[in-house]
Every structure is written in structure tokens, then in C-alpha cells.
C-alpha positions as CSV (number, residue, x, y, z in Angstrom):
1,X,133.4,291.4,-34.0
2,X,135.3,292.9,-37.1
3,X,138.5,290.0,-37.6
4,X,140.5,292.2,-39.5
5,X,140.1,295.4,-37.5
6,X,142.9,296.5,-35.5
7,X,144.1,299.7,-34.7
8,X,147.8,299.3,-36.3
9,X,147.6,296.1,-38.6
10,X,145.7,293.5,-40.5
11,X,144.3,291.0,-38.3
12,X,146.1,287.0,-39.3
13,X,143.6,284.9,-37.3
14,X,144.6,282.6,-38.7
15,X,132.5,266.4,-41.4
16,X,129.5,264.9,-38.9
17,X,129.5,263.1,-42.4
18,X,125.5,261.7,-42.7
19,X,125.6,258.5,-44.6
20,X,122.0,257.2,-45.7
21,X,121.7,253.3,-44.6
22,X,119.3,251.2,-46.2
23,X,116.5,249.7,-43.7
24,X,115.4,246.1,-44.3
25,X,112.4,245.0,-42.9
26,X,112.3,241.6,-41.9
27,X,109.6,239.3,-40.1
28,X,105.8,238.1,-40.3
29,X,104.0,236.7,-37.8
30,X,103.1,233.1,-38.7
31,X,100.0,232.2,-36.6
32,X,99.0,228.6,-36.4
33,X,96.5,225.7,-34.6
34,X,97.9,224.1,-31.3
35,X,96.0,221.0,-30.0
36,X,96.4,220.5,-26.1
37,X,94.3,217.7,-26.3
38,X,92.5,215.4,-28.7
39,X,89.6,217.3,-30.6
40,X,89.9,220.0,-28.8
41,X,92.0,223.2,-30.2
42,X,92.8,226.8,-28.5
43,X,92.3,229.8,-30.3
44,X,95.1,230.6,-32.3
45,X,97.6,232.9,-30.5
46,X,97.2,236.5,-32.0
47,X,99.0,237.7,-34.7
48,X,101.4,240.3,-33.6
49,X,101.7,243.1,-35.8
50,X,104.7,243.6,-38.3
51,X,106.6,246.9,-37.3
52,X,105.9,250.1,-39.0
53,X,108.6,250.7,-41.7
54,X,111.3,253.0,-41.1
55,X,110.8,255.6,-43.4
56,X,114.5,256.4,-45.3
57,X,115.7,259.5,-45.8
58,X,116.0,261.0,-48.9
59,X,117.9,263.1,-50.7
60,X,116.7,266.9,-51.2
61,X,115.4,267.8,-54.7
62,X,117.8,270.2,-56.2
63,X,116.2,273.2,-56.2
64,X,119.2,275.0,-58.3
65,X,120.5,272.9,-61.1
66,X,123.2,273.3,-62.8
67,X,122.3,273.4,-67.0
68,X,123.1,270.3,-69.3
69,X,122.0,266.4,-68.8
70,X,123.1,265.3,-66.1
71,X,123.0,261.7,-67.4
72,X,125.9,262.9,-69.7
73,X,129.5,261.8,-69.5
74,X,131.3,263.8,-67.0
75,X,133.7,267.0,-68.4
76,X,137.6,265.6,-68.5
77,X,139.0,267.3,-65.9
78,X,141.9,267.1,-63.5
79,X,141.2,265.9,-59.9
80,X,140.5,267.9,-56.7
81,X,144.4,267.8,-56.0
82,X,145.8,269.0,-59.6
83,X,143.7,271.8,-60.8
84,X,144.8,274.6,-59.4
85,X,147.0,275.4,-62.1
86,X,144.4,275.0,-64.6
87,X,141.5,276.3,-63.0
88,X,144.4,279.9,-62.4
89,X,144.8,279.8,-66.3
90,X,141.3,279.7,-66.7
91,X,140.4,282.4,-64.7
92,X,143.2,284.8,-65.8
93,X,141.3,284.8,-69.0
94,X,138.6,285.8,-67.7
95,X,139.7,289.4,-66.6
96,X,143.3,290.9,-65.6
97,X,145.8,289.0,-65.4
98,X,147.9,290.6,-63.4
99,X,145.5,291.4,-60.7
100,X,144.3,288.1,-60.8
101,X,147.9,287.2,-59.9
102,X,148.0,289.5,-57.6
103,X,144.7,289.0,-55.7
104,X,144.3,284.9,-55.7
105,X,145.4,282.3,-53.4
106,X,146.4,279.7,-56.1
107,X,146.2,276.9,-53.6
108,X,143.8,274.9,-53.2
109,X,142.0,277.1,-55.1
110,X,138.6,275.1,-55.4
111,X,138.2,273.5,-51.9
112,X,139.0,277.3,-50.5
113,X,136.1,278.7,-52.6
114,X,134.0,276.3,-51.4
115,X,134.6,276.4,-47.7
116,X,134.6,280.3,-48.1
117,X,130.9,279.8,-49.7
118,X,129.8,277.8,-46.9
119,X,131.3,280.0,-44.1
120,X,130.0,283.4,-45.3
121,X,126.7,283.3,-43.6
122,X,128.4,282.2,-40.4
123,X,129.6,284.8,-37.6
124,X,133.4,283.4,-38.5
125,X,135.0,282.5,-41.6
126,X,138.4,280.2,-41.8
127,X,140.9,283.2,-42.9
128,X,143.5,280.9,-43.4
129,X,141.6,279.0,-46.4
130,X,140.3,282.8,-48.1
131,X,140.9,282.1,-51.8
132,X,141.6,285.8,-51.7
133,X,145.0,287.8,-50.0
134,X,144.3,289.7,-47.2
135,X,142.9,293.6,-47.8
136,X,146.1,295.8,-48.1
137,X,146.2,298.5,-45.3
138,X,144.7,298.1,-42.2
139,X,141.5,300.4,-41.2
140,X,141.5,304.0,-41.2
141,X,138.8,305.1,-38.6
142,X,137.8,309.1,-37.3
143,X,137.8,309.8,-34.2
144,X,136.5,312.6,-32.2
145,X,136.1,312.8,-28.6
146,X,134.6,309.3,-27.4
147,X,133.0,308.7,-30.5
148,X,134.6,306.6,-33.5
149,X,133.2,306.1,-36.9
150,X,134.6,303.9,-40.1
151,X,136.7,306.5,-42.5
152,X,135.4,306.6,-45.9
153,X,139.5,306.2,-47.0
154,X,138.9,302.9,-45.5
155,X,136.6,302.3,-48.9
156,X,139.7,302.6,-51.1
157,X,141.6,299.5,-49.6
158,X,139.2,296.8,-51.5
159,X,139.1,299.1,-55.1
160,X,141.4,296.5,-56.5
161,X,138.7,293.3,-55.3
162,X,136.1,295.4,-56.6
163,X,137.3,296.6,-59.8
164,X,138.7,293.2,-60.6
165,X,135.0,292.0,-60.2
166,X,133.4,294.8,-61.7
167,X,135.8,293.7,-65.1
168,X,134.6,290.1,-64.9
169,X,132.1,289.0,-67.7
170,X,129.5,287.0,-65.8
171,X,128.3,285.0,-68.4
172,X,131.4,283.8,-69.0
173,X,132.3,283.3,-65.4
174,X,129.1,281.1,-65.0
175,X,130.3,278.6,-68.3
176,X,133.6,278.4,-66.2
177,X,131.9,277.5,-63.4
178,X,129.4,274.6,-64.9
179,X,132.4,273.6,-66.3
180,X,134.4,272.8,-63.1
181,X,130.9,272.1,-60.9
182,X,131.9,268.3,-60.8
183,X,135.0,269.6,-59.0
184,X,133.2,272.2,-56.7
185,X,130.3,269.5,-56.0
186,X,133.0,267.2,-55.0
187,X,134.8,269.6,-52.8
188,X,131.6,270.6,-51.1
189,X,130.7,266.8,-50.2
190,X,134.3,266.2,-49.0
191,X,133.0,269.3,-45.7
192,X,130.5,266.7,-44.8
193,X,127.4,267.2,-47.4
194,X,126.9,264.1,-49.2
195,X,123.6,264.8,-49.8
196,X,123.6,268.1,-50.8
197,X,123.9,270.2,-53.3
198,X,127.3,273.0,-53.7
199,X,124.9,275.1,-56.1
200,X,121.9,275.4,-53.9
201,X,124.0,276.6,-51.3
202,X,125.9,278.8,-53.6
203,X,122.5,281.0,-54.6
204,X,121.9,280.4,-50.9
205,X,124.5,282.3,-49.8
206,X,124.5,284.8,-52.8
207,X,121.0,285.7,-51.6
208,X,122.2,285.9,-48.1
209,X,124.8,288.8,-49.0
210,X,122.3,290.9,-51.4
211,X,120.3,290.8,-48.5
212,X,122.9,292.7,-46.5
213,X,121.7,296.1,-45.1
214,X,122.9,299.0,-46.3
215,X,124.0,302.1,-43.5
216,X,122.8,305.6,-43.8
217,X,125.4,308.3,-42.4
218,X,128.8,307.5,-40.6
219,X,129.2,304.1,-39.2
220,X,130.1,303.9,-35.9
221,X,132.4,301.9,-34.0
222,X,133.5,300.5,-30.7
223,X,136.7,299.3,-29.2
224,X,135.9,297.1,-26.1
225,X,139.1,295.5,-26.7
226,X,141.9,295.3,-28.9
227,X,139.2,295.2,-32.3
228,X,136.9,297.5,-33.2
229,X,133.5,296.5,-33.2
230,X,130.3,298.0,-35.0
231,X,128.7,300.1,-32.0
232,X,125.4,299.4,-33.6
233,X,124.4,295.4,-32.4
234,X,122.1,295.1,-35.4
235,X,125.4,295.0,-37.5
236,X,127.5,293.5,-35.1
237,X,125.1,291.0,-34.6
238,X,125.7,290.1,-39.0
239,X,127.0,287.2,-40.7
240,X,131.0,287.6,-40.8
241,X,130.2,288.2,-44.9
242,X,127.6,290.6,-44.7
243,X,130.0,292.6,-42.5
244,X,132.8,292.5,-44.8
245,X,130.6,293.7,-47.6
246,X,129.4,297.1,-45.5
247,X,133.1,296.7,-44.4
248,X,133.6,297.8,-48.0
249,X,131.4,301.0,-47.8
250,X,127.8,301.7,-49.7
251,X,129.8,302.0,-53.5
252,X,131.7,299.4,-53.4
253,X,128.8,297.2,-52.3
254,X,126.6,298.2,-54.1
255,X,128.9,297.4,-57.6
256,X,129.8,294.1,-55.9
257,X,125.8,293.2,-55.1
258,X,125.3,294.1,-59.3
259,X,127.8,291.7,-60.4
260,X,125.9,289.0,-57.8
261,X,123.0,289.3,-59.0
262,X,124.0,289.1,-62.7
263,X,125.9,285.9,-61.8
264,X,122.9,284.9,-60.2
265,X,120.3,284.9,-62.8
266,X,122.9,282.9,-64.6
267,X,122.9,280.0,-62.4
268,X,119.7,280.1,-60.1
269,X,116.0,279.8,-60.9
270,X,113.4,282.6,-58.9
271,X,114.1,286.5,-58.6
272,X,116.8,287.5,-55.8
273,X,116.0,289.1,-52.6
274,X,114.8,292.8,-52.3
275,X,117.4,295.6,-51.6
276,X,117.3,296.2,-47.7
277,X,117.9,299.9,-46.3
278,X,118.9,300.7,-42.6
């Protein structure tokens, strides 16, 4: 299902926390001579054998680290709950202002990246913590007869998003970034990960969208209900991110994948995914 498609207006809709304990291992059998009677002795009882060790779970090697040592003192920054305004400052300098303005959520601007990055490879993401406004517009379809297909003036509504990103210096987008990791690392514990790691799951999830297919032709939709739905199930059956990105039509993808994988190299070890074609 497409959230945000509706034939008159944008769509609003709107920690099993694992915690490592330590396993002692206690106990070993003491075995010893029992006399019944005099000069004569039983055969020692036998030793019963000392339980196996439970083996403790460890954490995962990080397989994407982020540069520097991380033995040295921590960056001086503000907490979770006061950055917002710095973190916006940041990133204004980073591109436009003004469409940075324009485009952000400035609240609870880290934990809202963060649960976006987790959610994007899930059939659902929490619109309500986007760290992004809503797309302008609502979807502009063609229809003909029975059949309804995805207007390429639907394309134009995410220009701004795009050209925003397009405008964005990676390189110095990824030095903001390892500069506020403690924050994003902390944030991404706080869902329920205490053992994990925010910028494995970050590539993770990069990878996951440049993998996202991209449609030859018209893309056809359905309308079971009240939202429109891809008619084809191998694209309805997508991650709620790789939807919005073909969502976005081929261009616009395809700029948004470059600026990925640009970002990517910057903060991941191994090549990215191959370009997939439908």
C-alpha cells in the first residue's frame, strides 16, 4: 500500500530492550571416602559432572566504523534533548538555507532520523516522526478506461527534496555526521539496540534503497480502496522506502541513489549493491 496516495489529498497517518547478563558458574563436585564399617570402605560415590558453561553473548563486531580512535575523548556536544538547534545550524550550512528551513522537521531532529533509518526497510514507516514535511501536492495519476498508471507530473512534487540533496556536499555531510555519531549512536540504542551499531545499520539500509528496482514504461496502479496501490505485487510487495524512491520516478531516483552512494563510500567499507532493472 502507497500511505500517502489518495485520490484528493496527502495521506496524515499519522524497546524488547536485550540486556547481556553475566553467567557465573558455581559448584564442583567434592568426592570423598565413607566408612560403613571398620576397615572396610565403599567406593567413592561418583563424581557428578560440573555443568557446561553458558556461553555469553557477545556483542557484534562492527562491521562499519565510524573514522577516528575510538579510545578518544568524546566530541562536546549538547545532549539528545538540546541539539536540535544546533544540529539545524549545522546543516543550514551545509546547503540552502532556506529550503532547509523549508523542508526539515526541526524537532527532535536526531531521534526522527534515526527511527526513519531503521523503519525504511520495513512495509511501514512512523510518518509522524519523518524528519522531513510531508510532499506538497497530492498524486496526479492517468487514467484511461479501467486502467490507471502514476503521472510523470507526479515526479515534480519531490524536485525541491531532490535538488536540496543533489546541492549537498557529501564529504562534508559525512564530517557532520561523525561529528554528531555519539548522538545518533545514542538515539539508536534508546529504540531497543544496545548492542548494536547505528552506522552498520545506516549502510544497511543505504544498500537496501540502491537496491530498489527501477520500472520500465508507465507504472500502473490500483485502487481496491480508498489508496492506490501498485498493480504490480512485485512492487507492492517493497519496503515502504524503496516505494517512495520509485514513488519519485526513474530521474529523481536515480540523482538521489548517486548522492547515496557518494555518502556511502564516505562512511562504509566494501563496494555498494549492483543497479537492479525491472
Amino acid at each position: 500500500m502507497i500511505p500517502e496516495w489518495q485520490p484528493v489529498e496527502e495521506s496524515k497517518v499519522p524497546k524488547a530492550v536485550w540486556v547481556v547478563v553475566p553467567v557465573v558458574i558455581i559448584g564442583a563436585a567434592v568426592g570423598g571416602y565413607f566408612y560403613y564399617t571398620k576397615n572396610q570402605a565403599t567406593a567413592p560415590p561418583a563424581a557428578k559432572a560440573a555443568p557446561a558453561p553458558v556461553p555469553v553473548a557477545k556483542t557484534p563486531p562492527v562491521a562499519n566504523p565510524i573514522p577516528g580512535d575510538p579510545n578518544a575523548a568524546r566530541p562536546m556536544l549538547p545532549s539528545l534533548d538540546e541539539c536540535d538547534a544546533t544540529l539545524h545550524d549545522a546543516l543550514r550550512k551545509l546547503g540552502n538555507p532556506k529550503s532547509i528551513d523549508q523542508l526539515l522537521v526541526p524537532q527532535d531532529l536526531v531521534r526522527n532520523i534515526v527511527v526513519t533509518v531503521d523503519n525504511l526497510p520495513r512495509s511501514k514507516t512512523a510518518v509522524e516522526r519523518r524528519p522531513v514535511q510531508a510532499t506538497a501536492g497530492s498524486a496526479a495519476v492517468v487514467t484511461s478506461g479501467d486502467e490507471i498508471t502514476l503521472s510523470e507530473a507526479n515526479y515534480a512534487r519531490y524536485a525541491p527534496f531532490v535538488s536540496l540533496v543533489q546541492s549537498t556536499d557529501a564529504k562534508q555531510l559525512s564530517t557532520l555526521y561523525f561529528h554528531y555519531y555519539p548522538l545518533f549512536q545514542e538515539a539508536y540504542q534508546g529504540l531497543g539496540y544496545p548492542d548494536k551499531y547505528f552506522n552498520d545499520r545506516l549502510v544497511e539500509v543505504i544498500d537496501h534503497l540502491l537496491a530498489t528496482p527501477t520500472p520500465k514504461g508507465p507504472i500502473k496502479l490500483a485502487q481496491p480502496r480508498v489508496f492506490y496501490e501498485y498493480a504490480d505485487p512485485r512492487l507492492e510487495a517493497l519496503s515502504a522506502g524503496q516505494k517512495t524512491l520509485i514513488r519519485m520516478g526513474g530521474a529523481n531516483a536515480a540523482q538521489l541513489k548517486k548522492k547515496m552512494r557518494e555518502f556511502r563510500a564516505l562512511i562504509a567499507k566494501g563496494p555498494p549493491p549492483a543497479e537492479t532493472v525491472e
